[in-house]
N, C-alpha and C positions, 0 to 999 in steps of 0.2 A: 784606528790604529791600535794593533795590539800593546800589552806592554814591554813586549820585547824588542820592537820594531824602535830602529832609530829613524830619522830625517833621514839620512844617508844612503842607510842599506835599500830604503823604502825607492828611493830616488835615481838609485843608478841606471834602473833602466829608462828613464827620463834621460838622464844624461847620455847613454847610450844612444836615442835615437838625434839628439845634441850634436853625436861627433859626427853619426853619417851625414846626417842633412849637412854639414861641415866639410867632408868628405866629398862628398858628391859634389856640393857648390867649387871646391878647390879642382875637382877632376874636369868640371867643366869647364872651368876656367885654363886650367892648362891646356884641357884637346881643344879649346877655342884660338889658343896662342898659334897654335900648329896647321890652321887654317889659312892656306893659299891663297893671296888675294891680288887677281890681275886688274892695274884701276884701268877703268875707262870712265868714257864722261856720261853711260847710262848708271852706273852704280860709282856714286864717287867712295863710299865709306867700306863698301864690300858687306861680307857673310859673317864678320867677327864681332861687330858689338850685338847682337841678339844673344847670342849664346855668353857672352862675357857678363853682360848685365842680369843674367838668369843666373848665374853664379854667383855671380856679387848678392843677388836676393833670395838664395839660397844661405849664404853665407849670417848674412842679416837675419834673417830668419833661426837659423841655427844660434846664435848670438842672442839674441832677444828673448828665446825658447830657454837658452839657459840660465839668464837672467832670473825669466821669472820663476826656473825652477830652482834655481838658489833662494829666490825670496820665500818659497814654500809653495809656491802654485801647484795646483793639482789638476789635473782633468776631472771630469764630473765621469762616474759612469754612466756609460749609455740606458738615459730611460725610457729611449723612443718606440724599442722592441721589444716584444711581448716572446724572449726565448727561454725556455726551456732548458737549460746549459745541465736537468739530470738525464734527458733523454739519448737514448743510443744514435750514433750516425745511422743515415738510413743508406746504405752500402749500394740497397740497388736505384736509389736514383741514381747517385754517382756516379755508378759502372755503366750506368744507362747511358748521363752526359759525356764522361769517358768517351763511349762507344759513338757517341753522335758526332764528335769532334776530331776522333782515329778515321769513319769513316767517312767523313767531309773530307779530311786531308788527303785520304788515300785513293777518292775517286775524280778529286777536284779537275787534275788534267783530262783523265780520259775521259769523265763524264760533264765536263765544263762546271761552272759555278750557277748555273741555273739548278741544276740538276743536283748536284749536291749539297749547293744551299737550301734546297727545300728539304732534302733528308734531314742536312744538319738543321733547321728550323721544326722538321714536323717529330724529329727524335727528341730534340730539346722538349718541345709544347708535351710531346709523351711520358718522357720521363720526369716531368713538375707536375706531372698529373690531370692532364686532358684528356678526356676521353671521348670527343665528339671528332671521332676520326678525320673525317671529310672537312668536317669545317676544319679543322686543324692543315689537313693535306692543302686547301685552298687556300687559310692563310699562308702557308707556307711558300707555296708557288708564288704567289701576288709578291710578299716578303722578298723571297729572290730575285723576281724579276725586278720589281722597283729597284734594290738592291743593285743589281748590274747594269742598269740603268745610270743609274745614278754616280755610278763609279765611269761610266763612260762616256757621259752625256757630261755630267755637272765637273766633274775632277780629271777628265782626260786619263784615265787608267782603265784598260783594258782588263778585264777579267775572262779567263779561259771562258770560251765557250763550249768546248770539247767536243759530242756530237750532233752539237745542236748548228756547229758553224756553220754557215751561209743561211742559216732560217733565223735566226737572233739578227 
């Protein structure tokens, strides 16, 4: 702490993430109020107290958080990472992942999600810096496939197959 720095000034953005988590726990709790509930005798309690109690412990949370940042608590900085904070952004991975995630989205219907989850898997694996192409492209594929599998098999959710329909 410099010597210009009070408790206060140092603190408010502590208190600041205080009022969201506050925030948010009250928002949930109100769009939980709003929540339509038909009883029958499969569901006697209905779809409202999950979302209420995650408010309330939001709430709690947020409370607690500023407790202990009244009493002086700090966070530790992070000493797990070995970053660099004078080095420049590196723009083109970025525009790289950008570009993996524009063109997932934009081919997902026509080209179904096998197909451009492997783009968006082999663009990604490209742009952090792989360069063993093929093995990258087969992970990719495997990735996807398992991937939509898994989404249809385990979780009952359909993902576009696009021109792959009636061979998937």
């Amino acid at each position: 702490m410099s010597p210009g720095d009070t408790p206060r000034a140092r603190d408010r953005a502590q208190y600041g993430v205080c009022a969201a988590l506050a925030a948010a726990g009250l928002l949930v709790i109100a769009d939980a109020t709003r929540i339509a509930h038909l009883t029958s005798g499969n569901d006697p309690i209905g779809p409202r107290p999950v979302p209420i109690l995650l408010g309330v412990c939001l709430l709690v949370v947020a409370i607690a958080y500023g407790v202990d940042v009244a009493r002086g608590g700090r966070g530790e900085p992070e000493a797990g990472e070995d970053v660099d904070l004078s080095t420049r952004v590196d723009w083109r991975t970025v525009l790289l992942l950008i570009g993996s995630f524009l063109l997932n989205a934009a081919l997902i219907d026509w080209l179904g999600w096998v197909i451009s989850g492997t783009i968006l898997f082999w663009g990604s694996a490209f742009a952090l810096g792989n360069r063993h192409h093929v093995r990258g492209l087969l992970i990719a594929v495997a990735l996807s496939l398992i991937t939509f599998y898994a989404f249809a098999i385990g979780l009952g959710v359909n993902l576009p197959a696009g021109v792959l329909q009636g061979i998937l």
